[in-house]
C-alpha positions, 0 to 999 in steps of 0.5 A, a space after each residue: 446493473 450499475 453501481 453506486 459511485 461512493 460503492 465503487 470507490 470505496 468497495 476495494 478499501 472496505 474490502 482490504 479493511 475487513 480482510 485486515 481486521 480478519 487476519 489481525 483477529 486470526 493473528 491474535 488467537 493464534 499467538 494467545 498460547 504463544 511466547 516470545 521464547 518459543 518463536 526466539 527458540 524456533 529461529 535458533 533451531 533452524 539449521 544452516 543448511 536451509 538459511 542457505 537453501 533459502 537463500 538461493 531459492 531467494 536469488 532465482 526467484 528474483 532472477 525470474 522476475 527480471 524476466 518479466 520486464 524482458 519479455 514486456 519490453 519485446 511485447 511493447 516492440 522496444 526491446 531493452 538489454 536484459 542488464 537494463 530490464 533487470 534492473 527495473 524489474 528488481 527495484 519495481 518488484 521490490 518496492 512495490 512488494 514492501 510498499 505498495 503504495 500508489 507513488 511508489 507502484 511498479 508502474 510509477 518505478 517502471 516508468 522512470 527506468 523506462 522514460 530515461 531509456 527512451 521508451 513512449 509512454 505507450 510503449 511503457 505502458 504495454 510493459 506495465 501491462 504485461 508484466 501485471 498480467 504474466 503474474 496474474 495467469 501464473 496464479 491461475 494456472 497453479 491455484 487451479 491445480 492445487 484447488 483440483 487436487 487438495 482443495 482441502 488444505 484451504 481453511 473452510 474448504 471441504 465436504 462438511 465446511 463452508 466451501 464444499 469440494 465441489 465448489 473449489 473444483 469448479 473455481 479451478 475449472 474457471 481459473 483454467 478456462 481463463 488462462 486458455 481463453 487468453 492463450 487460445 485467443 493470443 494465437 488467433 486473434 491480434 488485437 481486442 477492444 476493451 473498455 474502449 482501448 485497443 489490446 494487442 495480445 502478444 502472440 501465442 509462443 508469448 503467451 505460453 511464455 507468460 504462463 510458465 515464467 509466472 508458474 516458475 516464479 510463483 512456485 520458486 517464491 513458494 519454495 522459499 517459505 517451504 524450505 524454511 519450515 521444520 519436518 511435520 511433528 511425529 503422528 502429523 500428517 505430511 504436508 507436501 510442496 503441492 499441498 503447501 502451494 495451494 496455501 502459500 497462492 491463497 494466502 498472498 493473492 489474499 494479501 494481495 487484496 487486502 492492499 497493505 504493504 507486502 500483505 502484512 498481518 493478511 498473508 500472516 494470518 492466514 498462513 499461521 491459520 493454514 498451516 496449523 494443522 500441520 506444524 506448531 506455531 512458532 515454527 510457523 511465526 519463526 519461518 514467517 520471520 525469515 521468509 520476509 527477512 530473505 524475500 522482502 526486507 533485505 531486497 529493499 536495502 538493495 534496491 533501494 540503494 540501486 534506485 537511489 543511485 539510478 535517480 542521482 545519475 538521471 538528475 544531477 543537473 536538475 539536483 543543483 537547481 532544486 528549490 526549497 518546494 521541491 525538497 519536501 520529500 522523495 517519493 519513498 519517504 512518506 509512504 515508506 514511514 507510513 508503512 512502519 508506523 502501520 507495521 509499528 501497529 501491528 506489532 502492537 496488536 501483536 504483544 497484546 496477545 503476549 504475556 508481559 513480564 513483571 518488572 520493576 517499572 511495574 510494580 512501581 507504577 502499582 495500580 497504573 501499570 494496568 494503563 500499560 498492559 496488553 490491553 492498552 497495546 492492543 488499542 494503541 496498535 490499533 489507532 496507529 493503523 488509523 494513523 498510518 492511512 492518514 500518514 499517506 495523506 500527509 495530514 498533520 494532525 496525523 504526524 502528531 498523532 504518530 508521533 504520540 503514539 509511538 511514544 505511547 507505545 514504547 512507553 508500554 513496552 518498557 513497563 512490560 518489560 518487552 525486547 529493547 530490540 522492540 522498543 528501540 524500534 519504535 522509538 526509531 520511527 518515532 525519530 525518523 517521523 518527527 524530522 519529517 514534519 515539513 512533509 505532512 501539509 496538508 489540513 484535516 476536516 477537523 482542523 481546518 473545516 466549521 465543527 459541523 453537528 457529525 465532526 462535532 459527533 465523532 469527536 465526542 465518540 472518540 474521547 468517550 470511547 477512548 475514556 471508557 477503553 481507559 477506565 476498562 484497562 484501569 480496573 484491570 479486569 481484563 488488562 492482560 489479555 488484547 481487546 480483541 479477546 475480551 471482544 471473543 471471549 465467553 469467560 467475559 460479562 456479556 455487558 463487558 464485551 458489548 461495551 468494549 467491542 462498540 468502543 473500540 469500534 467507535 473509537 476507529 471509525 472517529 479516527 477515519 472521520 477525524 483523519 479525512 482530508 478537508 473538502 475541496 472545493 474549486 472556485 471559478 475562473 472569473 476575473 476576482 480569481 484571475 487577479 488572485 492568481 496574478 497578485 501571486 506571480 502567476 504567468 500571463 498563459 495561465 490566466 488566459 483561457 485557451 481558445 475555445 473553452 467554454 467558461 463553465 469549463 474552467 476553474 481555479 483552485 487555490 491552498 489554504 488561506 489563499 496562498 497560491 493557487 493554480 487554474 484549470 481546464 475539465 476535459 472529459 474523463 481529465 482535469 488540466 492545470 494550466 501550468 505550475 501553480 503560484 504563489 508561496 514555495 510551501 504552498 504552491 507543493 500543497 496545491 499540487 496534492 490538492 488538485 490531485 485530490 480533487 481530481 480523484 474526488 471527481 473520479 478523473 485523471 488528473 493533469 498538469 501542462 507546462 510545468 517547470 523543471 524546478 518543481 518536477 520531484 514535487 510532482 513524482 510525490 503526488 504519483 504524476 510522472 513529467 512527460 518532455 514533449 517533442 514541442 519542448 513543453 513539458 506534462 505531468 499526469 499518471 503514466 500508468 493510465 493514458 498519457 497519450 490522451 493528455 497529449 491529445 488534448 494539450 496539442 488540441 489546444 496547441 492548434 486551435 490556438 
């Protein structure tokens, strides 16, 4: 049976979603008995000896990883030095861990190191390859070990709960026959078709490799995690590494799915939900700390000062011709502010859990101070969120609306008389953001489209919803305790909890409808559009229609108000700019994102030929990779997918030209 598009592309995003609001919900209830001392308490009772065990489980784990990058350029027949997989493999692993944002993916990092050391496109992507698949069969191979032993240890797993024992065992038996079938196949069987592309399977002794490096890898990381956990209360039963792999495997394949940078809030969640039966809260909270501190934070300092250095080393010629539009923004600066003002959210949503202290502030601010408790963080944290995925976009209203509530949150944290660690935290990002205005472009469909009947709708919701959450907080009924809670709660009015779950709800849902990108919509390649593009400087062969395409298969697209714009060629599966657009610098940038989105709309890969040198970061931004061809043009397209086909279809035209 075939699936709808709209559920085929928004099937992953709604699942990430409901996983997210799971954990937030889990987070919650878990830190409702919790307090900021006991967590503080636990950090400070962690002994020396196991930071420093940590550590060096923390050293081998990433010196596994590199490893992978080594044994996927052997499979792609190009072997690199192990000093230069290394390095790709730290920087890609890293960022993509903390980030996890398609521009700045292991793939498009990978890519980079991989180009610049003489790898094909080709070439590169059997290392992506590779490299995704080794983890995927390491757990597999060691989730079905943990299902088959202690499939109880998973929450709602057990005779009596909603996943029988049985059942966990068959999941492991499955997971099993996958890793052999690959195995089993690898010896025999060279190559395989899938999805209408060949695969060359690496061989057996590669395979067997496969499955091991990424079993050691993923239990060395899981150890990290153990080793900073306290002994098990007297009276508790013993939670044993093999017991806590299983948990530690679900947990991060679950954040994993939830598609948010390093799983945060999802592997949280569950892991404080997972381990409770064993060991209290802020011990939990406390290693959960130091875990991401060893693990994930401050490998990102480093490499992403080894990237940054890599970058100006590749481009120092180029760096010294830069042009205005190709300063809008390096490729981290937006998905990586985007993340902290989505982990500023979760922070939010955090407190609201926590008791506030009474301070002067407050008692000063008298009946208002209710507008800044634990409920009003709660609903803050919670539109940040919003916020955060419309960052990603680059939508301007969603700059605005960052910036407002970061304030906003501070300002609650202030009169709660927070940690000013917190709060200097927030109002950081609120710093960081607001010197980024010039790299959120792009219009929303709420300002840049007609006040349509539904737009019209999700705004009146939004400013309802958000009064009558206001006006909640305000009467101070349940003004110490997070929305969620008054959600849950059986001690709250039936009416009460009906009236701030529906708006709260209806409050998030406006934010996604108000925060969507503007429609887009090409227009054709006729001679009205041709002498735009030629009143805005474009070159004469990007207004010629290449030799044998079809009128009805080109098209043009151009920036809002017209300011530039570029034209281009559909292929099956591939929509082809005819080289860089034209028009104001500003613009121009905005055209690029664009027509990548609406390639994405139409579910085909976006491509551009002939671009320049000057504009060639602009497109690292929008994900596109610059591919220098043998011929001395130059392409950009997705390197992850199949740049070989783009080439394909360029030299085509090269030759029926």
């Amino acid at each position: 049976m075939k699936l709808p598009a709209g559920l085929k592309k928004h099937a992953a995003t709604a699942f990430g979603l409901i996983l997210l609001v799971v954990a937030i919900y889990v987070v919650q209830r878990e830190f409702r008995e919790l307090r900021l001392s006991d967590v503080t308490a636990a950090l400070h009772d962690t002994p020396a000896h196991q930071i420093w065990l940590a550590l060096g489980w923390t050293l081998l784990a990433y010196a596994v990883l590199t490893i992978y990058d080594r044994l996927g350029s052997v499979y792609a027949g190009k072997p690199i030095s192990y000093s230069r997989t290394a390095l790709a493999s730290f920087c890609s692993y890293t960022m993509a861990h903390n980030l996890g944002f398609a521009a700045v993916s292991g793939a498009a990092v990978r890519y980079r190191f991989y180009a610049a050391w003489g790898l094909t496109p080709v070439e590169i992507a059997k290392v992506i390859a590779f490299t995704s698949l080794t983890f995927g069969l390491g757990g597999f191979a060691l989730g079905g070990i943990v299902l088959m032993t202690h499939p109880e240890v998973l929450p709602w797993v057990g005779d009596g709960e909603l996943i029988p024992n049985w059942a966990a065992r068959l999941v492991a038996l499955v997971m099993w026959v996958i890793v052999a079938v690959y195995v089993v196949l690898a010896r025999f069987v060279p190559h395989l078709k899938l999805f209408g592309h060949q695969v060359d399977l690496p061989g057996f002794r590669m395979a067997v490799a496969q499955v091991v490096l990424a079993s050691v890898d993923v239990a060395v990381t899981a150890t990290i995690f153990y080793v900073l956990l306290p002994a098990t209360p007297p009276g508790a039963p013993e939670l044993t590494f093999l017991m806590f792999l299983g948990i530690y495997v679900a947990g991060y394949t679950a954040g994993l799915a939830a598609s948010v940078p390093g799983g945060l809030g999802v592997f949280d969640g569950f892991m404080m939900l997972s381990l409770s039966p064993w060991i209290p809260a802020p011990q939990v909270v406390g290693a959960l700390l130091l875990f991401r501190l060893f693990y994930y934070i401050a490998p990102l300092f480093v490499a992403g000062a080894l990237f940054v250095g890599f970058e100006l080393s590749q481009r120092r010629s180029l760096l010294r011709r830069l042009r205005a539009e190709a300063r809008v923004a390096d490729a981290l600066e937006v998905p990586a502010v985007a993340g902290l003002t989505g982990l500023a959210g979760v922070t939010l949503l955090v407190i609201g859990a926590l008791p506030g202290r009474g301070t002067v502030l407050a008692a000063w601010a008298g009946e208002w101070a209710s507008l800044f408790s634990q409920f009003a963080s709660s609903v803050v944290g919670s539109l940040l969120l919003v916020v955060a995925w419309g960052m990603l976009r680059r939508l301007r209203i969603a700059w605005y609306a960052g910036l407002f509530l970061l304030l906003n949150g501070a300002a609650i944290l202030l009169v709660r008389s927070d940690p000013w660690l917190i709060i200097g935290a927030l109002l950081a990002i609120a710093v960081l953001l607001a010197f980024m205005r010039q790299a959120f472009y792009r219009d929303a469909r709420l300002t840049a489209e007609p006040m349509t009947e539904g737009r019209l709708l999700s705004l009146a919701a939004g400013v309802i919803c958000g009064l009558t959450l206001a006006t909640v907080a305000y009467h101070g009924r349940v003004s110490d305790v997070a929305w969620w809670e008054v959600v849950f709660s059986s001690q709250a009015p039936a009416s009460l909890r009906f009236a701030v779950g529906l708006a709260a709800v209806l409050l998030l849902l406006a934010g996604f409808r108000l925060l969507r990108p503007a429609k887009l919509v090409a227009t054709p390649f006729d001679a009205a559009t041709r002498e735009q593009l030629r009143s805005l400087g474009a070159r004469a062969a990007a207004l010629t229609p290449p030799a044998g395409a079809a009128p009805d298969s080109m098209g043009t697209l151009f920036a809002e108000g017209g300011r530039a714009g570029i034209a281009f060629r559909r292929f099956d599966g591939v929509w082809m700019a005819l080289g860089d657009p034209a028009g104001e610098p500003q613009a121009r940038v905005s055209t690029i994102w664009r027509f990548r989105d609406l390639c994405d709309a139409a579910g085909v890969e976006p491509a551009f030929a002939d671009i320049g040198r000057g504009m060639q970061r602009t497109y690292e931004d929008a994900g596109l990779t610059a591919i220098p061809l043998p011929s001395g043009r130059t392409i950009a397209c997705r390197a992850e997918r199949d740049p070989q086909r783009v080439i394909a279809l360029l030299e085509g035209d090269a030759a029926a030209a």
